[in-house]
C-alpha positions as a printed Julia matrix, in Angstrom:
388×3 Matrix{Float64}:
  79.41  -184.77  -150.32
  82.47  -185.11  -148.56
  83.22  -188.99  -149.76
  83.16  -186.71  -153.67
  85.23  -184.4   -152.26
  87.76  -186.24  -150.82
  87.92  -188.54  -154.4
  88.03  -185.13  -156.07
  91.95  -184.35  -156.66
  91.37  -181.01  -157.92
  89.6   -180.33  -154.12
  92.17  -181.97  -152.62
  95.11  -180.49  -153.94
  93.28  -177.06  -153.13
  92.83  -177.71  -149.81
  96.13  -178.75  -149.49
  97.27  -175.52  -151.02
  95.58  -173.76  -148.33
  96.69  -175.28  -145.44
  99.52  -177.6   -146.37
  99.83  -178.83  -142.6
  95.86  -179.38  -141.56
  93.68  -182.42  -142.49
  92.37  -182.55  -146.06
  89.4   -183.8   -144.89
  88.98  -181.36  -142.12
  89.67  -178.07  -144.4
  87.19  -179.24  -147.14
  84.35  -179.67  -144.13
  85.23  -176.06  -143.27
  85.09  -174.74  -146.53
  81.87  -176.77  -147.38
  80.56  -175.25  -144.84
  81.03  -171.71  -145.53
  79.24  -172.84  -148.81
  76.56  -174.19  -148.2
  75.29  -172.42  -144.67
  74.66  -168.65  -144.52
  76.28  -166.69  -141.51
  75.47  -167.27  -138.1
  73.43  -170.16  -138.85
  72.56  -171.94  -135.0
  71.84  -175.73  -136.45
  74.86  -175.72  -138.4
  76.84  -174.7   -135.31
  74.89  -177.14  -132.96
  75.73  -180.01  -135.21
  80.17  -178.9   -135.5
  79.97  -178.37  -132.0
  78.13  -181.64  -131.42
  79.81  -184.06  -133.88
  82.76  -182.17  -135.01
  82.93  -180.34  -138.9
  83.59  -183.72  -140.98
  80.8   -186.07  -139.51
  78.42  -182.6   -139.49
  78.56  -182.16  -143.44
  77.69  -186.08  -143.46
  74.48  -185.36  -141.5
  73.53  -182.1   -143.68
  73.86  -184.15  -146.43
  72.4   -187.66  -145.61
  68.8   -188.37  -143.48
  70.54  -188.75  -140.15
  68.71  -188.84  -137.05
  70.29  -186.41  -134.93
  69.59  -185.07  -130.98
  67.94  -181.58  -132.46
  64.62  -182.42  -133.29
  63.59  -183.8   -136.92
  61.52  -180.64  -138.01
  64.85  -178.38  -137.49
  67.22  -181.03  -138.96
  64.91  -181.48  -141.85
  64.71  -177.58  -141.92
  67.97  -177.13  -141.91
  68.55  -179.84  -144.73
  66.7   -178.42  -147.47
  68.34  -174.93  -146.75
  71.57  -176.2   -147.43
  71.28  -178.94  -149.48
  70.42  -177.03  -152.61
  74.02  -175.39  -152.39
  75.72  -178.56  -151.54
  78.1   -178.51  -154.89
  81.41  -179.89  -155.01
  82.93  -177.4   -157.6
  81.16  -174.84  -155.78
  83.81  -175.89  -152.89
  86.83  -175.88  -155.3
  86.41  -172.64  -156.75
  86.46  -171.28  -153.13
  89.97  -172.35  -152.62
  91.14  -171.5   -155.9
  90.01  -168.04  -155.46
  91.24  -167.67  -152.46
  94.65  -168.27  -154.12
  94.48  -166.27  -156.65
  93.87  -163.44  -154.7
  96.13  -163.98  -151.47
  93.52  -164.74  -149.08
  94.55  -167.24  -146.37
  92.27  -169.39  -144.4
  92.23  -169.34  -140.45
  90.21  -171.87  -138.56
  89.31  -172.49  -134.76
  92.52  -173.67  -133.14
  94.82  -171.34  -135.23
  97.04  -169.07  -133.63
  95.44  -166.04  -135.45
  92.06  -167.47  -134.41
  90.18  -164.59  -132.43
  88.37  -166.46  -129.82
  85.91  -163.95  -128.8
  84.28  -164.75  -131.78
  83.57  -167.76  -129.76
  81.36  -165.85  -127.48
  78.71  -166.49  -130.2
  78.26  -169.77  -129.61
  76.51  -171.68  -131.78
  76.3   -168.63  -134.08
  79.83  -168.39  -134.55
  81.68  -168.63  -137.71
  83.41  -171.86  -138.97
  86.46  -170.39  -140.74
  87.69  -166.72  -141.64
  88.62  -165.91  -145.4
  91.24  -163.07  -144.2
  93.2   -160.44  -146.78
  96.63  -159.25  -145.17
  97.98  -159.68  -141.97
  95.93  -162.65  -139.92
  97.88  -161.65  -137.29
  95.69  -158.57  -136.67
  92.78  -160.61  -135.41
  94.55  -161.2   -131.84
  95.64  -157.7   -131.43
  95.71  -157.04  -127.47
  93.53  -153.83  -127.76
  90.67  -154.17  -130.12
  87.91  -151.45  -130.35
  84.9   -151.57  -132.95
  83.9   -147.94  -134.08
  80.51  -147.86  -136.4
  78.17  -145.81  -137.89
  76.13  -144.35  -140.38
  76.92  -144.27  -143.99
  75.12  -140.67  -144.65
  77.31  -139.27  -142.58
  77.69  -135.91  -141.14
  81.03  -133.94  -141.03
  80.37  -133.82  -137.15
  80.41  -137.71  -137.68
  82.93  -138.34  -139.63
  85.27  -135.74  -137.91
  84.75  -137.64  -134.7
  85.36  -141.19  -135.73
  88.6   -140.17  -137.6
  89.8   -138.48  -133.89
  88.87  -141.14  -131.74
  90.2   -143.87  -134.41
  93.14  -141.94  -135.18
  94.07  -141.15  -131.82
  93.4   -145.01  -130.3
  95.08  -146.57  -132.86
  98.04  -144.45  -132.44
  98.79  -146.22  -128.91
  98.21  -149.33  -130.75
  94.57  -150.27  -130.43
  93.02  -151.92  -132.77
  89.95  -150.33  -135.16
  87.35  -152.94  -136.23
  84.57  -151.55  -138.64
  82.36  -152.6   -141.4
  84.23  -151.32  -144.4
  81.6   -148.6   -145.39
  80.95  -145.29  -146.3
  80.67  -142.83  -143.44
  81.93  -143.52  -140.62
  83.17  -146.66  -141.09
  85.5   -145.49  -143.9
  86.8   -142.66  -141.87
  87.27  -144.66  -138.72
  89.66  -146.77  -141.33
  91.9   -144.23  -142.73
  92.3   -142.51  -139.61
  94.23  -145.57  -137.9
  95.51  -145.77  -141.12
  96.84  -142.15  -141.39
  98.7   -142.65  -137.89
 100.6   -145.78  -139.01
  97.98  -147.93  -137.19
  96.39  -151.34  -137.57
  93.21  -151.84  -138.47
  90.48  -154.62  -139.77
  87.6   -154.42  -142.15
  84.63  -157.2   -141.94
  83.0   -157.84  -145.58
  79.36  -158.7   -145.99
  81.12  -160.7   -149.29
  83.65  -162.1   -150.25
  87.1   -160.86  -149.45
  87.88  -161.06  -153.38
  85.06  -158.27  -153.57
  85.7   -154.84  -153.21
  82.17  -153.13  -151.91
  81.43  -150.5   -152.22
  83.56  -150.14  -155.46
  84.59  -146.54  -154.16
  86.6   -148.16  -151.15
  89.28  -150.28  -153.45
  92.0   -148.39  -152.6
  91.08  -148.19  -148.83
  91.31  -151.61  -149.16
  94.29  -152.07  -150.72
  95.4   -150.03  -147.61
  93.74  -152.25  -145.13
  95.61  -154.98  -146.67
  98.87  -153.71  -146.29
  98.5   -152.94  -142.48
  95.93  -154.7   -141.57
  93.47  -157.01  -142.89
  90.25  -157.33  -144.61
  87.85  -160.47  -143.32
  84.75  -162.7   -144.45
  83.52  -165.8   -142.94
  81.98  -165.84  -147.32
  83.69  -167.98  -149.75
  85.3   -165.61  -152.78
  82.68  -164.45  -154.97
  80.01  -164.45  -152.43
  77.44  -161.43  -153.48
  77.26  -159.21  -150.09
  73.61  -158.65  -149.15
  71.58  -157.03  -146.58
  70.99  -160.21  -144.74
  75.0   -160.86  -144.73
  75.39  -156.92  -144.08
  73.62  -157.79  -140.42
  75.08  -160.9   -139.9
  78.44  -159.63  -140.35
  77.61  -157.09  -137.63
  77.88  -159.65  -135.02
  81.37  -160.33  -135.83
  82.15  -156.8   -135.6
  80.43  -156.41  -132.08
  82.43  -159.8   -131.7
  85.7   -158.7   -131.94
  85.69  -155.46  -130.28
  86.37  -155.96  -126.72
  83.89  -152.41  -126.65
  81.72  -150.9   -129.35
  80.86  -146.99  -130.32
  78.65  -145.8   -132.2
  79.87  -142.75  -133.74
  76.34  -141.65  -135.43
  73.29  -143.76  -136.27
  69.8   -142.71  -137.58
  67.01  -143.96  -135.81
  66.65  -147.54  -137.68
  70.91  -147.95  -138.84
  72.31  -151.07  -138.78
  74.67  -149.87  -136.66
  72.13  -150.31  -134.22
  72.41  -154.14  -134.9
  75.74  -154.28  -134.16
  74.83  -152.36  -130.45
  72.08  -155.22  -130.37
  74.86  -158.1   -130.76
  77.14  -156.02  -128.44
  74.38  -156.06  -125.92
  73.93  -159.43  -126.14
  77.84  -160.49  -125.77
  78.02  -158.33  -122.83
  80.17  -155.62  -124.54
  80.75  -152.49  -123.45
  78.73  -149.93  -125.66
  79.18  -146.23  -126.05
  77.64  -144.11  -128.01
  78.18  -140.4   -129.49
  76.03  -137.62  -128.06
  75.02  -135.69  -131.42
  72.54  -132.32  -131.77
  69.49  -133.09  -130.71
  68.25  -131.65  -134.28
  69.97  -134.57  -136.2
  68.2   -137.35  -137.54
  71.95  -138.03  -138.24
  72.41  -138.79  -134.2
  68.5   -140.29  -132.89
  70.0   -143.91  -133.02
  73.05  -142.41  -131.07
  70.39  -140.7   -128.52
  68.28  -144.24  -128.49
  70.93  -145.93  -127.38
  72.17  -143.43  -124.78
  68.27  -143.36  -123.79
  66.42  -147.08  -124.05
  69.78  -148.96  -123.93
  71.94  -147.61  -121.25
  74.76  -146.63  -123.46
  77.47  -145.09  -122.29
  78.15  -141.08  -123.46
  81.22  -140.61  -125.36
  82.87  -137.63  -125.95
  86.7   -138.6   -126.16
  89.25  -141.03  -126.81
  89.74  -141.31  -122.83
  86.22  -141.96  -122.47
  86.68  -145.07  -125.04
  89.7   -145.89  -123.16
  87.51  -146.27  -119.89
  84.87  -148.32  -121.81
  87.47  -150.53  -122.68
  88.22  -151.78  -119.21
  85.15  -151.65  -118.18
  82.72  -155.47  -118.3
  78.88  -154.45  -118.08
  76.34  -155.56  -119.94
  73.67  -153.63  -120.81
  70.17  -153.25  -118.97
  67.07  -151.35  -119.85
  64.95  -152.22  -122.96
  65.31  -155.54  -124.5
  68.2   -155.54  -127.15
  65.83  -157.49  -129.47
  63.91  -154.42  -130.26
  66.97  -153.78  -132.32
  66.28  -157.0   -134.25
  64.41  -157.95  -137.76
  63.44  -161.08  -139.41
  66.29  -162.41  -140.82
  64.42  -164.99  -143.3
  62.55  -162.35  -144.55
  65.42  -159.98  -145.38
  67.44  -163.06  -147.11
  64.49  -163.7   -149.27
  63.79  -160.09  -150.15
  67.4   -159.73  -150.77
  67.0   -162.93  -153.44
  63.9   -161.46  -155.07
  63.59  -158.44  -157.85
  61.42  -156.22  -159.1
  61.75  -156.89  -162.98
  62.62  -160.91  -162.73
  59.91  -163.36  -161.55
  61.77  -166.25  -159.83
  60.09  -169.84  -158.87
  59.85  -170.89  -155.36
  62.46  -173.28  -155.64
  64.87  -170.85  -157.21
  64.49  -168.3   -154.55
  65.16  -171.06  -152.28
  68.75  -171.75  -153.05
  69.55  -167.96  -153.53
  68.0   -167.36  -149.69
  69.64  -170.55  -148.11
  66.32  -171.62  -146.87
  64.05  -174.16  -147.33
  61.15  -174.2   -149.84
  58.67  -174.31  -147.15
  60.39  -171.48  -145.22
  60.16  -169.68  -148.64
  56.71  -170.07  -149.55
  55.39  -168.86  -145.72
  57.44  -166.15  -145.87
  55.73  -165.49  -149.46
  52.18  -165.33  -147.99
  52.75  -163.21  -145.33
  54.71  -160.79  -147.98
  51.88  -161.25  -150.28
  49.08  -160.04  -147.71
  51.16  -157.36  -146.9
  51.59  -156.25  -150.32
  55.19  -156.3   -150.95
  55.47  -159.15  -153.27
  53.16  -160.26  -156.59
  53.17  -163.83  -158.09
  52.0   -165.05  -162.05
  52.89  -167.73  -164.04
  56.31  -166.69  -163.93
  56.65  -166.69  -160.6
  57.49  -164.55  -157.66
  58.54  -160.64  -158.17
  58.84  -157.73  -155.52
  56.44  -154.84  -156.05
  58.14  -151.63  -156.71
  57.9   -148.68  -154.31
């Protein structure tokens, strides 16, 4: 793949487009990357970290022998392979440029290197929308939540954001309704800075409802996505963008969080980085709050109750103890091939493998276990999800 790509003008004179200074050979490897792989995925960041991004894509692509064993190289193969299209690549750049998105890699000034911290899970370039420059802010705090939020909820993450932000901290959040979204315009509203991670691409406004938010965003801050443009989001990428969120944030709060939110999966990641976590006490009537209260409880978050208390979190570097954070956790395979599947279109094995970004024998275990537990049906046609 990268031989074509490097033969392949058009490529080439995208890539050179996008970073006029860097490597050809070394931006198309990036951006190949962020094609083919899905976020966070370990072998692809054992290999870069092993053999560096150019001589990686040549292993994903040829049978090399490689120190990981065979059965997770040849795993990891037929995930991406399947993907592995050179136009694919092309129209990544392209859109980026036609919507202002620039590219930061590792080694760029803008690069945040806590995002490091994830190790082999980390992301291999940034798409970013606005000012890159936001990504290294000094002060960087991630605020989360629920989407259903309450007013309690909302009110709280606009005071704390608004009023951290103001002294010129940094608000990190997902982009979303709820809390996120009022976390946003409150830093916003004070003439703050703030940055919104995308389960998509950057080129994709979701939910629809936020496009002017994120025009906003843009103009003061920036709007992120280790996805190529025109990358669908998805639950799966809706989780694994979480980790960049907990990432970022030198400390994380949850504002409000029903008992099974994904804002607990950005608490999980937080855990695991070592973050400081706080969470906001809520009445003990509200489903709204029993994530909140789980964390506080199982988790040993800390109670939050104002900005000075998110000011202390901030300096403080604990990890957290009590239950283990992978409670928090799901099966990621299952949710990307879920995600690929519908209820009205039958899809073939094969098919549903490139749409997951796993491999067909990943796919068809996966499809067993779904099929004994009655969430999935299979004809002729192939594979659909049951409905309900």
């Amino acid at each position: 793949m990268m031989d074509a790509l490097l033969r392949d003008a058009e490529a080439c004179a995208a890539a050179r487009l996008a970073r006029p200074d860097d490597d050809v050979a070394e931006t198309l490897a990036r951006v190949s990357w962020g094609v083919i792989a899905e976020p966070g995925d370990g072998v692809a960041g054992a290999l870069i970290a092993e053999l560096g991004v150019v001589e990686a894509l040549h292993v994903a692509m040829e049978d090399s022998r490689f120190t990981l064993s065979d059965r997770v190289i040849g795993e990891a193969q037929r995930r991406w392979r399947p993907r592995a299209r050179l136009r694919a690549v092309t129209e990544s750049l392209r859109g980026a440029h036609e919507v202002g998105a620039g590219l930061v890699l590792r080694g760029d000034a803008n690069w945040p290197e806590s995002l490091d911290d994830l190790g082999d899970h980390a992301p291999v370039l940034l798409w970013v929308r606005g000012d890159a420059g936001r990504l290294v802010s000094f002060e960087r705090v991630s605020i989360v939540g629920a989407r259903a939020a309450s007013a309690y909820g909302e009110s709280v993450a606009a005071e704390f954001a608004g009023d951290l932000a103001m002294s010129g901290t940094l608000v990190v959040s997902g982009g979303a309704y709820g809390i996120d979204g009022a976390a946003h315009r409150a830093a916003l509203g004070v003439g703050g800075a703030t940055v919104a991670f995308l389960a998509g691409g950057v080129d994709r406004a979701y939910p629809a409802g936020h496009q002017q938010l994120f025009e906003r965003i843009q103009a003061s801050g920036a709007m992120v996505s280790e996805l190529p443009c025109g990358a669908a989001p998805t639950k799966w990428r809706f989780l694994a963008r979480n980790r960049l969120i907990a990432a970022l944030g030198q400390a994380t709060v949850v504002v409000e969080a029903g008992w099974r939110s994904g804002s607990l999966n950005t608490a999980g990641h937080a855990a695991a980085l070592g973050r400081p976590l706080g969470a906001v006490p809520g009445p003990v009537t509200s489903a709204a709050s029993a994530g909140c209260h789980r964390l506080l409880r199982e988790y040993d978050a800390r109670c939050v109750t104002s900005t000075t208390e998110v000011r202390e979190l901030l300096g403080v570097d604990t990890r957290l103890g009590g239950s283990d954070a992978s409670a928090m956790r799901v099966d990621p395979d299952q949710i990307r091939l879920i995600d690929a599947m519908s209820t009205r279109t039958a899809r073939s094995c094969a098919e549903l493998a490139r749409i997951a970004g796993l491999s067909d024998t990943r796919v068809r275990a996966l499809l067993g276990l779904l099929s004994l537990e009655g969430r999935v049906s299979s004809d002729d046609a192939g594979w659909r999800l049951r409905a309900g």
